[in-house]
DRENDOVEX-918689 format. One record per residue (C-alpha): residue number from 1; residue in three letters; x negated, y, z negated. Coordinates in nm, 2 decimals. Last residue first. Layout:
REM residues N
<rodren><i>NUM</i><aa>ala</aa><px>X</px><py>Y</py><pz>Z</pz></rodren>
...
REM end
This chain:
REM residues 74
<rodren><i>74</i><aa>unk</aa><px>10.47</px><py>18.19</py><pz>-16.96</pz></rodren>
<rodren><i>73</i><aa>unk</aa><px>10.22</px><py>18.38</py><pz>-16.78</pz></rodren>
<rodren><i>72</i><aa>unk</aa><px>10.43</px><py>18.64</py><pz>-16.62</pz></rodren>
<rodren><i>71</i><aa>unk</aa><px>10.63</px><py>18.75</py><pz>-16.88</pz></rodren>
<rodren><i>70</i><aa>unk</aa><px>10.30</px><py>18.79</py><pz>-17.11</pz></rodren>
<rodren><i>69</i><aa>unk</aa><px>10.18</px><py>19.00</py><pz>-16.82</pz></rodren>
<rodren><i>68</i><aa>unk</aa><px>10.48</px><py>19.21</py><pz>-16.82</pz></rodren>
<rodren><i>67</i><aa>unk</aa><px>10.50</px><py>19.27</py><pz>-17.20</pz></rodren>
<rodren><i>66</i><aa>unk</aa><px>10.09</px><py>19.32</py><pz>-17.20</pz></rodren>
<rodren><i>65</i><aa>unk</aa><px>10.14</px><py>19.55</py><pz>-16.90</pz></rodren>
<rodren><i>64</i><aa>unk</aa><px>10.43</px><py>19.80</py><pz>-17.07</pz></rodren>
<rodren><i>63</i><aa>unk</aa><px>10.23</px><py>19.74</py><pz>-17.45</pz></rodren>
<rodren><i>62</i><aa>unk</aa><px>9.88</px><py>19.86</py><pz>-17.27</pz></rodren>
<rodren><i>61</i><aa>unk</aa><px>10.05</px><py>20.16</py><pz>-17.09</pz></rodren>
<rodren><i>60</i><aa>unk</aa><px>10.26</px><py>20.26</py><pz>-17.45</pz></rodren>
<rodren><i>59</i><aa>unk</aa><px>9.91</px><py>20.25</py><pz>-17.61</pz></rodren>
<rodren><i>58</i><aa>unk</aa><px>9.79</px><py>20.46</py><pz>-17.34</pz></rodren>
<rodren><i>57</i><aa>unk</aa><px>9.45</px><py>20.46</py><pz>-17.13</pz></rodren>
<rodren><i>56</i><aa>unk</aa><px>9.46</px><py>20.70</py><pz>-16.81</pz></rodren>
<rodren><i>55</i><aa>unk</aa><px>9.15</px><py>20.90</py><pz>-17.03</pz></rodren>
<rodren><i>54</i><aa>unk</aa><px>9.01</px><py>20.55</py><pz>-17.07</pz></rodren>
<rodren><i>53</i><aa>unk</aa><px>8.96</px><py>20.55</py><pz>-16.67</pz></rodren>
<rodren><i>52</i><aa>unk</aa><px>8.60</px><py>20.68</py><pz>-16.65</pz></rodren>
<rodren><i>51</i><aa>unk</aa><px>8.45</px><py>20.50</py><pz>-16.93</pz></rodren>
<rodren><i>50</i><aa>unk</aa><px>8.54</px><py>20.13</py><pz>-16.76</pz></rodren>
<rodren><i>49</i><aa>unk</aa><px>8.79</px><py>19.94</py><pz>-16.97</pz></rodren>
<rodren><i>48</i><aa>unk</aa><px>8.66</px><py>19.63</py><pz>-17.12</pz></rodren>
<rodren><i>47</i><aa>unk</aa><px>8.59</px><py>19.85</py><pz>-17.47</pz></rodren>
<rodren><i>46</i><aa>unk</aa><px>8.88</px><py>19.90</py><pz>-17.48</pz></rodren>
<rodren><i>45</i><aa>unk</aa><px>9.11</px><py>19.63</py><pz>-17.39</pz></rodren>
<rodren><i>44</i><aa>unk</aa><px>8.90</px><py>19.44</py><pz>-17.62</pz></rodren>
<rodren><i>43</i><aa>unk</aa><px>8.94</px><py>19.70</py><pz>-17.90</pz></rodren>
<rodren><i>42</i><aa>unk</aa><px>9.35</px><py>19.70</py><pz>-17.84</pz></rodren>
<rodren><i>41</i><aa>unk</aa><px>9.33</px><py>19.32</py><pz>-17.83</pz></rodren>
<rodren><i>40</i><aa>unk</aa><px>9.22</px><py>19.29</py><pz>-18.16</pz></rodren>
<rodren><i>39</i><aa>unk</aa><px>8.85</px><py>19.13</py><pz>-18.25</pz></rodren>
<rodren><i>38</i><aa>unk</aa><px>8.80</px><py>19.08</py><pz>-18.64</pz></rodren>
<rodren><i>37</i><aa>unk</aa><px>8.56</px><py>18.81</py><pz>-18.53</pz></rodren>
<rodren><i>36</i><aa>unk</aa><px>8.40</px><py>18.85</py><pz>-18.20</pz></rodren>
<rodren><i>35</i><aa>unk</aa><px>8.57</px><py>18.62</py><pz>-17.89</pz></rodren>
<rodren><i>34</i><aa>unk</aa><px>8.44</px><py>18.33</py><pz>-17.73</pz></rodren>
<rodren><i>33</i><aa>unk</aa><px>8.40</px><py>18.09</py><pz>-18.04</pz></rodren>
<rodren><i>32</i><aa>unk</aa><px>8.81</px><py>18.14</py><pz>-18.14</pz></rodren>
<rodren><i>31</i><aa>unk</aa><px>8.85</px><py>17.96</py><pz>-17.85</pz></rodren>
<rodren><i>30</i><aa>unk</aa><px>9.22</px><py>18.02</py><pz>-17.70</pz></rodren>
<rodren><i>29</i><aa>unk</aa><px>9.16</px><py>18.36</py><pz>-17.80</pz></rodren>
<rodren><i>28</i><aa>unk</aa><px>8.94</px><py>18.37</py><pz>-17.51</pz></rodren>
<rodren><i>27</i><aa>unk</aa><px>9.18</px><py>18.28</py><pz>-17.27</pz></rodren>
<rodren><i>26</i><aa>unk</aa><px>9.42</px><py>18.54</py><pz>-17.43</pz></rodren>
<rodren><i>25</i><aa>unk</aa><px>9.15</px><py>18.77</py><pz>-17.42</pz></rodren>
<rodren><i>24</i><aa>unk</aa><px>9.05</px><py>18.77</py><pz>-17.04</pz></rodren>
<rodren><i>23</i><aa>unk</aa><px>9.41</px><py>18.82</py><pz>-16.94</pz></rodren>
<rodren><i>22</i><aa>unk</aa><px>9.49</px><py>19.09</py><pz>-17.15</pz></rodren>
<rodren><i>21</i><aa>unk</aa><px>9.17</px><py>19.27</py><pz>-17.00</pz></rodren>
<rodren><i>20</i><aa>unk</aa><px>9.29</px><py>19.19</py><pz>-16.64</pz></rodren>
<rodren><i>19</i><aa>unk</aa><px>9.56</px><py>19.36</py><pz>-16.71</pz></rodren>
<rodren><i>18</i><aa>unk</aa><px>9.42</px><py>19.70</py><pz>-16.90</pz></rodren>
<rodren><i>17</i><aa>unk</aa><px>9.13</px><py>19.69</py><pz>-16.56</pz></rodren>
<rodren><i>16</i><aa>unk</aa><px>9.41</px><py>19.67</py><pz>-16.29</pz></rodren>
<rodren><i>15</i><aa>unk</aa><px>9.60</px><py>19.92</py><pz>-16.53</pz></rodren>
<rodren><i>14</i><aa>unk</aa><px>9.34</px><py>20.15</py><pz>-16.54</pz></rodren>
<rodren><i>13</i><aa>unk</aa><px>9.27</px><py>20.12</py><pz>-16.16</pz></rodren>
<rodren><i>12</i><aa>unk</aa><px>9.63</px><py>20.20</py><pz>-16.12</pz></rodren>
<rodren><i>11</i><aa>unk</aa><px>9.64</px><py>20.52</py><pz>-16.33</pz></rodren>
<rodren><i>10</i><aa>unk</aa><px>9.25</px><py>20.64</py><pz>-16.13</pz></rodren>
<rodren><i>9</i><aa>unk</aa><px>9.44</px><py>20.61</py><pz>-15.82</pz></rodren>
<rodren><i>8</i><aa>unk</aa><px>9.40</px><py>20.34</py><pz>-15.59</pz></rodren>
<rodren><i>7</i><aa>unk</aa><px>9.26</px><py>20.41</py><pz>-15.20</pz></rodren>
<rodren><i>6</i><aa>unk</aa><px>9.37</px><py>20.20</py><pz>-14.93</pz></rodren>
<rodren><i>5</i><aa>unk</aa><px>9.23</px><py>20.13</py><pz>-14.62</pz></rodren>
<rodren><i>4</i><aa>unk</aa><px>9.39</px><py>20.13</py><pz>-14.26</pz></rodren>
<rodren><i>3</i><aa>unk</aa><px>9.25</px><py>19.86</py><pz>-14.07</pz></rodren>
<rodren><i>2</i><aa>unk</aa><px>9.20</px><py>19.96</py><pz>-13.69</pz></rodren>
<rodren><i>1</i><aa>unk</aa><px>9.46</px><py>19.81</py><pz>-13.45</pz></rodren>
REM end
């Protein structure tokens, strides 16, 4: 049976990239060393997110995925 591949959209890319974004701060914030002074999580998200998926990029995307991964993570 040949495997069948999958293609994501540009939204679910963005949200691969918003989430995995979170994820990377909130280690970092662990050690204030890792991450720039005066660094929010909006910028990180940001400027983490690859140019040509910051037009799916939404503060009401980023506050859905950082409620779920926060969920998740606890």
């Amino acid at each position: 049976m040949p495997h069948k591949t999958v293609v994501l959209t540009d939204r679910e890319k963005a949200i691969v990239a918003i989430s995995n974004a979170i994820s990377v701060y909130s280690v970092y914030a662990k050690n204030s060393n890792m991450l720039p002074k005066n660094t929010s999580l909006i910028d990180f998200v940001l400027k983490s997110t690859p140019t040509e998926l910051k037009k799916e990029i939404s503060m009401d995307l980023i506050d859905e995925i950082f409620e779920h991964v926060s969920k998740t993570q606890s």
